[in-house]
C-alpha positions as CSV (number, residue, x, y, z in Angstrom):
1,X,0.0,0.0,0.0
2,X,2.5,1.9,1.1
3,X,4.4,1.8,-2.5
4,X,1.2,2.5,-4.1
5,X,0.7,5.6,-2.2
6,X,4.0,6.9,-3.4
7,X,4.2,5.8,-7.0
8,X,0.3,8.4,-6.9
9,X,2.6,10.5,-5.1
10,X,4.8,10.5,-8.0
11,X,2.1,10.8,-10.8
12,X,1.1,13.8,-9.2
13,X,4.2,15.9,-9.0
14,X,5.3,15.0,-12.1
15,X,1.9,16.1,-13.6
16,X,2.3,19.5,-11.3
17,X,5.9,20.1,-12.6
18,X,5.7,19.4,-16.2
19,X,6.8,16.1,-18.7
20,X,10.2,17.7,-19.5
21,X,12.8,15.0,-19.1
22,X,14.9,16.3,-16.8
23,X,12.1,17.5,-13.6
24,X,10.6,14.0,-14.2
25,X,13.8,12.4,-13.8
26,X,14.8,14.5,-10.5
27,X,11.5,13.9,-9.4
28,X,11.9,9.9,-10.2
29,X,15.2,9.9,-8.6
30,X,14.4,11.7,-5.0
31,X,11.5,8.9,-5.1
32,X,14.0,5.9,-5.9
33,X,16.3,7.2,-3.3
34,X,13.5,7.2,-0.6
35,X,12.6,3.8,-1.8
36,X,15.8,2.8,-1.0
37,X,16.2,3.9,2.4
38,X,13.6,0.8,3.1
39,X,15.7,-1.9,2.2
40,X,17.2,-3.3,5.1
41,X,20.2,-5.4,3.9
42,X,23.3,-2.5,3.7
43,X,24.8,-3.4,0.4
44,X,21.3,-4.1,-1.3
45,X,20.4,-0.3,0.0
46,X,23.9,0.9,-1.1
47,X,23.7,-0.4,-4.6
48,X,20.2,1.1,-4.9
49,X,21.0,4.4,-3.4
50,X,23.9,4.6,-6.1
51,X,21.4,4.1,-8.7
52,X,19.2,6.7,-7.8
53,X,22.5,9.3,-7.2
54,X,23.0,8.6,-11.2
55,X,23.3,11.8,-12.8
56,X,21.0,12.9,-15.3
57,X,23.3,13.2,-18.1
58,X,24.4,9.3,-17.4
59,X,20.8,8.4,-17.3
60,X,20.5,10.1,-21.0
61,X,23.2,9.5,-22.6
62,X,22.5,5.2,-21.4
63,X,18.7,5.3,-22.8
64,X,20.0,7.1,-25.8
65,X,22.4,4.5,-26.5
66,X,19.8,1.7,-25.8
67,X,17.0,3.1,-28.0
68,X,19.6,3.9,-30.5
69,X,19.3,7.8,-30.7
């Protein structure tokens, strides 16, 4: 439930802030961070919490590369 409040959560600020690729993915990334701070096992929550820190221009420039752009 608890997930499912927070992915709504996450609908609505990125509705309130605009589709442009690089709010949402601030937006997503503060929300994968919190997620992470859940996980109990240390290296499991350090992993994740390295994943959300990505920088945006990492993030782009690895979609980009997978969807061939």
């Amino acid at each position: 439930m608890k997930i499912q409040l927070s992915t709504i959560n996450l609908l609505i600020i990125l509705s309130l802030v605009g589709c442009t690729e690089y709010p949402a993915y601030s937006v997503g990334q503060a929300w994968h961070d919190n997620l992470c701070e859940n996980i109990a096992d240390s290296e499991e929550r350090k992993r994740c919490i390295s994943d959300a820190e990505k920088p945006y221009e990492d993030y782009k420039r690895q979609t980009d590369e997978a969807t061939g752009k």
